[in-house]
C-alpha positions in Angstrom: 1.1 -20.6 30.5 -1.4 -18.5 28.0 0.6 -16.4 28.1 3.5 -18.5 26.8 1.8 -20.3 24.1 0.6 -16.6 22.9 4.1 -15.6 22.2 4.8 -19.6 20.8 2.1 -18.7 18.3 2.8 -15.2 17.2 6.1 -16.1 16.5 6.0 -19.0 14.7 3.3 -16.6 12.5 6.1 -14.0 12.1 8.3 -16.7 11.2 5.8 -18.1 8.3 4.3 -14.8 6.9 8.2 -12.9 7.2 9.3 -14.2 3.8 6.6 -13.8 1.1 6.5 -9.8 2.9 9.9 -10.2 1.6 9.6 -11.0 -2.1 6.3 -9.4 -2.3 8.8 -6.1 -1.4 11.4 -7.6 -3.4 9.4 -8.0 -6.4 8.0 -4.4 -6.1 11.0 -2.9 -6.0 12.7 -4.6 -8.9 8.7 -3.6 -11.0 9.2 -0.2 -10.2 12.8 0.4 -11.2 11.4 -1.4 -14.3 8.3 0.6 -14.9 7.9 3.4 -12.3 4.5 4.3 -13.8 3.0 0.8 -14.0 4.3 0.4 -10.3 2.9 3.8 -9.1 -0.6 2.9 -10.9 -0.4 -0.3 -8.8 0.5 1.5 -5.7 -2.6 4.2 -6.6 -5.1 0.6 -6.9 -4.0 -0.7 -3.8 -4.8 3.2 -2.1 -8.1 3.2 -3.8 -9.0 -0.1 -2.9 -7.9 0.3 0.6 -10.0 3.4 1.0 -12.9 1.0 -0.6 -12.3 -1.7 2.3 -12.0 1.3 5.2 -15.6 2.7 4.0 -17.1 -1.0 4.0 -15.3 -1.5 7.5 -17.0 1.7 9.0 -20.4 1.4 7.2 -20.5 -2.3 8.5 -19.7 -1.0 12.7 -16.1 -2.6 12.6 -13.9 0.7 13.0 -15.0 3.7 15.2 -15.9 7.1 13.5 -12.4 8.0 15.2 -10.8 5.9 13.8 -12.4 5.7 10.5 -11.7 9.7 10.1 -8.2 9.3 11.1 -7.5 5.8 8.3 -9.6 7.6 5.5 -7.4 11.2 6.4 -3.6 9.4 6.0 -4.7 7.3 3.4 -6.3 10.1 1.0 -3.1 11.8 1.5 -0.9 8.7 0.5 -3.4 8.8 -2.5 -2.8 12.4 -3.5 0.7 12.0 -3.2 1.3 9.0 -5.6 -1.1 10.8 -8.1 1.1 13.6 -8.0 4.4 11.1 -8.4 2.3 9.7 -11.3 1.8 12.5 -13.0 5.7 13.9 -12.2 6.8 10.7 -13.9 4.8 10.8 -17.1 5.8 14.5 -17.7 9.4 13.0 -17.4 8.4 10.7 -20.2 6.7 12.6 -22.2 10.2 14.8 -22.4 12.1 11.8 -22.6 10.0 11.2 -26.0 10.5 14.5 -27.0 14.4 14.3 -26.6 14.5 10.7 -28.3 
């Protein structure tokens, strides 16, 4: 019967959350083919502040050092990577300028 109302509930919470995940991915998508750089500097802050949160969660005793090393690892590396998109896509820019 627990078991039952489980599934009743996570369901009916997929059901809810399912469409702001939506527009909020939506919404990005249509920012970024507007303004790839102001979407990449968004995606950078969300990294960043991410990383903040994981450090606060392991400092605090609420992820193990396992864990914590494994998060902080994939998540420095999603980091680097949109640093290096940001700085691809300003050098595209800055020769878009230069041809304008």
């Amino acid at each position: 019967m627990t078991a039952l109302f489980t599934a009743i509930v996570i369901v009916s919470i997929v059901i809810i959350v399912l469409p702001f995940y939506k527009n909020t991915h939506k919404e990005f998508l249509h920012e970024e083919a507007i303004d790839p750089i102001a979407a990449l500097m968004q995606k950078k802050e969300n990294l960043l502040q991410s990383m903040r949160e994981l450090d606060f969660d392991f400092e605090t005793g609420k992820i193990s050092a396992q864990d914590y090393k494994e998060l902080r690892a994939t998540t420095q590396a999603q980091t680097v990577q949109v640093l290096k998109d940001i700085e691809q896509a300003q050098m595209r820019w800055q020769e878009m300028e230069k041809q304008c």
